[in-house]
N, C-alpha and C positions, 0 to 999 in steps of 0.2 A: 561363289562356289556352288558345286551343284547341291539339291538339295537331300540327294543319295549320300551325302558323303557327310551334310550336316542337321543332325535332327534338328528338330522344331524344337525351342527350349519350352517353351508350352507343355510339350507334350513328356517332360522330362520328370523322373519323379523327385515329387519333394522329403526333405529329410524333418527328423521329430523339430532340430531346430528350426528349420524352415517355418514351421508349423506354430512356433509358440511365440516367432517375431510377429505372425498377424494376427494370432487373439493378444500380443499385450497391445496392439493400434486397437481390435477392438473396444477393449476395455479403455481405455485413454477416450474412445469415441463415447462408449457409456457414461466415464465420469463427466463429458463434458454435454452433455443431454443430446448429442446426436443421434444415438440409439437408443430405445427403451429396452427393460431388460427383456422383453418376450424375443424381440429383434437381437439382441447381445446372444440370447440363447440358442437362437437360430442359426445363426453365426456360427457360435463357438463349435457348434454342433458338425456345420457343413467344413470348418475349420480341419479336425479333429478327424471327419472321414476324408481327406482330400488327398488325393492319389499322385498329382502332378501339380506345377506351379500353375497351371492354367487354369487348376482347380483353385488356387487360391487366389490370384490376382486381383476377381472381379469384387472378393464380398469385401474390401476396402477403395472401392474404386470411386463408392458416391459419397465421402465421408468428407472428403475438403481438407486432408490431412495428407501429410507427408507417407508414402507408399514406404511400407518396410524394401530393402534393395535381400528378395526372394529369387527373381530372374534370372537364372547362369546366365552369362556373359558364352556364346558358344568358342572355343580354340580354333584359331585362324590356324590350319593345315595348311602344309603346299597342295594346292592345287593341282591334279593333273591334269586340266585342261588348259592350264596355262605355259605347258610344257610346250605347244603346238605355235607354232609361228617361226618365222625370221626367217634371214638370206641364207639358204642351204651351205654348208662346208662344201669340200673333195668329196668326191664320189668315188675316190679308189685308196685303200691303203697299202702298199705295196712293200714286202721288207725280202728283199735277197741277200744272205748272208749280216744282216742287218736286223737290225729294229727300230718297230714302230710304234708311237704309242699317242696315241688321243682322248685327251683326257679334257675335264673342266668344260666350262662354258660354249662348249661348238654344237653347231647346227648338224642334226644330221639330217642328209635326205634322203625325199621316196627311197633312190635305193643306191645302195652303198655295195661296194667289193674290198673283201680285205684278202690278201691272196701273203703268206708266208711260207717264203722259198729255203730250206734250211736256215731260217730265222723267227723272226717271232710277234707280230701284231699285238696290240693290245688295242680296244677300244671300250672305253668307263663309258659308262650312258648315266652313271649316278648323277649329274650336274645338266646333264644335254638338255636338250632342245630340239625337236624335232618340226621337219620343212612339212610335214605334211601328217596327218592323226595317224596311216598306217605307212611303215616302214618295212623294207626288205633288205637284209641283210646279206651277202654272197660270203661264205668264207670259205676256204681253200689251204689247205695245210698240206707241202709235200716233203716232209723230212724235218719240219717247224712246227711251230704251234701256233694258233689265236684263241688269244680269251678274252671274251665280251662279258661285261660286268654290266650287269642289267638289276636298277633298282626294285623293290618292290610294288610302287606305285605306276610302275609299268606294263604292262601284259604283254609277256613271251609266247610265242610258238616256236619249236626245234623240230625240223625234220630232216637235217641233212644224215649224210652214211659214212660210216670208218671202213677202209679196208684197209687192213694190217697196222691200223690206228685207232683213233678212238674220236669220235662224234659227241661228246657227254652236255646232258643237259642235267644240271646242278640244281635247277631251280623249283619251286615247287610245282611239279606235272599234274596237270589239271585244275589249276587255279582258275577262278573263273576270271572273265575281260572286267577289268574294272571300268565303270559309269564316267565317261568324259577323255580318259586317259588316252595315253599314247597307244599302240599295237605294234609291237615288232616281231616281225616273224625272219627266224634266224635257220637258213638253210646250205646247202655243200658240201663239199667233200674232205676226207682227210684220209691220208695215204702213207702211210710209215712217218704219220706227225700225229696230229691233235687238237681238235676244237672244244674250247668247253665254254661254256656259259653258264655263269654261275650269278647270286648276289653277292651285293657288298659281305665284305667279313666285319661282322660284327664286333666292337671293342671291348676286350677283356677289361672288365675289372680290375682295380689293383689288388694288393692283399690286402691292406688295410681295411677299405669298402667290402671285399668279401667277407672279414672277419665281423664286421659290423651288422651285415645281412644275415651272417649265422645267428649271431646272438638272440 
């Protein structure tokens, strides 16, 4: 993963416990004559002002003793660079008096047309996979609708136009390009239809869980 996306656990701060797992190794170092107490105090000292794990790792490092486990472990994310690869899908989605819908695991490629004729497209990008880092999307609405579901870990652009319709970009405007990720820029037309491009909708809560978050 890239390293914009994963800090350095080094560089991570440490908590008061974090803190008191490596003065009691100091002390265990003391009782067993590894340290003398000027060295103990020195220690506890740099211990006590230590800002990050990185700060603390090294003053138990020459003792021959079992390391307190101080180091986060960093959370494996999806990756958005690993969104990039594989054998491209269709390059046209087509729905006249019909629908369309592509969803899950498919490839999309460089560039794509979704075109809804008094019918209705749908294409989820939340699970995709794209043929190539930056995508082009064609949509076309005449008397129908398309709606492109674009994750967050994605970077949109929307510049198509509505006439006597509606063009709607749902997503957050101006977000900046995330570091590795995919790029889709989504453009066209709609004409007594509608394109929207929005994210995922988020899952409500149950009541029970809300009541429990109030408390």
């Amino acid at each position: 993963m890239s390293d914009e996306l994963v800090p350095d656990p080094r560089q991570m701060r440490a908590s008061d416990a974090d803190r008191e797992k490596v003065a009691q190794v100091l002390q265990q170092a003391h009782g067993e004559g590894r340290l003398d107490l000027h060295e103990l105090d020195e220690r506890l000292a740099a211990v006590y002002a230590a800002k990050t794990y990185g700060d603390l790792v090294p003053l138990t490092a020459d003792l021959g003793v079992p390391a307190p486990s101080v180091m986060p472990v960093p959370l494996q994310q999806h990756a958005p660079a690993s969104r990039i690869g594989g054998t491209p899908g269709s390059t046209v989605s087509f729905a006249f008096w019909s629908g369309v819908e592509r969803r899950g695991e498919w490839v999309v490629p460089p560039m794509h047309t979704a075109v809804a004729i008094m019918g209705g497209v749908e294409l989820d990008l939340t699970r995709a996979r794209f043929a190539q880092g930056e995508t082009t999307i064609n949509a076309f609405a005449l008397m129908g609708g398309v709606e492109i579901i674009v994750p967050e870990d994605i970077t949109v652009r929307v510049d198509g136009i509505g006439f006597m319709g509606a063009f709607e970009d749902a997503t957050h405007k101006g977000a900046p390009t995330i570091p590795g990720g995919p790029v889709v820029r989504i453009t066209g037309f709609a004409m007594m239809g509608a394109v929207e491009v929005r994210r995922p909708k988020k899952k409500k809560l149950k009541a029970h869980k809300r009541e429990e978050l109030e408390d």
